[in-house]
N, C-alpha and C positions, 0 to 999 in steps of 0.2 A: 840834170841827173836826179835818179828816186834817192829819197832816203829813207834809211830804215832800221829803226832805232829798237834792238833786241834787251831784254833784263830777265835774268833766272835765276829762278827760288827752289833751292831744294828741301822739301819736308818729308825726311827718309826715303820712302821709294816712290814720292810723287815728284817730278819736274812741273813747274809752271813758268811757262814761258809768256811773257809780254812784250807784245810785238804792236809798234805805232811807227805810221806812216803806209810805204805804197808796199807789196810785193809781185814785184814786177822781173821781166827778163833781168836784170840789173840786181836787183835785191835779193832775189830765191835761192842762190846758192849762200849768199850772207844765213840767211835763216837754216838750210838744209846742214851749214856745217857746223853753225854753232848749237842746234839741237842734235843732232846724231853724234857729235862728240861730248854730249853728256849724257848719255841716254843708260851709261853701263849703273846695272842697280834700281833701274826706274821700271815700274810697273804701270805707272801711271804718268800720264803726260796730256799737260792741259798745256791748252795755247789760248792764252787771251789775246782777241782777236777785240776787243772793245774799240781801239784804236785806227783800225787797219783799215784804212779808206779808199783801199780800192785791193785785187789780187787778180792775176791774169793766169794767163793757159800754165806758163810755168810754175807760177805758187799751187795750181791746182795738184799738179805733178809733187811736189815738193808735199804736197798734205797726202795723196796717196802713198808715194813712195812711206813717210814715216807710218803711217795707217798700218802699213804692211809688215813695216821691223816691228811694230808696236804689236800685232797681231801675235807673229813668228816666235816672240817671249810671252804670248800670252800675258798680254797687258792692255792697256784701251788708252785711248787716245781721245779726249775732246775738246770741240772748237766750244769757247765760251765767249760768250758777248759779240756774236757779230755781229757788226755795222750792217745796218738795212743795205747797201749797195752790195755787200760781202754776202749776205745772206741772196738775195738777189740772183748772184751769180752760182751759189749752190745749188740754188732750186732748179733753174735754168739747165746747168750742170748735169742736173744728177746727182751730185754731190750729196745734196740734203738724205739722201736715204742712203747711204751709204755712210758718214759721217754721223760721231754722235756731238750731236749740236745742244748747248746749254743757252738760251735765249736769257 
């Protein structure tokens, strides 16, 4: 079984989320609910991704889906510190132009 170890800071109307381990079918809903239940008041939402050693089809889903409510309040969303295998699968993706990525 993935695990997938969530921690949130909130600095007024920033969220920073730190996310270590896998996000996978198993893990994406763990992340989609504990970020989108905190999300009221936030303009900004970084997800450190420094840890994040691997993300599949559904975490892909799970970063569009927030991409979109993050838009919809006119706010921004960024992937910070991706792991070269995570960044990998952006590029891959498509992701990477679409996402604002903080290397």
């Amino acid at each position: 079984m993935s695990e997938l170890t969530i921690t949130k800071k909130n600095e007024q109307e920033k969220l920073i989320v730190t996310a270590s381990g896998r996000i996978d079918t198993s893990t994406s809903p763990q992340l989609d609910t504990e970020v989108k239940n905190s999300l009221d008041g936030i303009t900004e939402l970084i997800l450190d991704f420094e840890k994040v050693s691997y993300i599949s089809s559904s975490g892909l889903r799970i970063l569009l889906s927030l991409h979109k409510v993050m838009d919809a309040k006119e706010g921004r969303l960024v992937i910070r510190k991706p792991t070269e295998m995570v960044l990998e699968v952006f590029d891959v993706t498509g992701f990477a132009d679409v996402l604002n990525i903080e290397k």
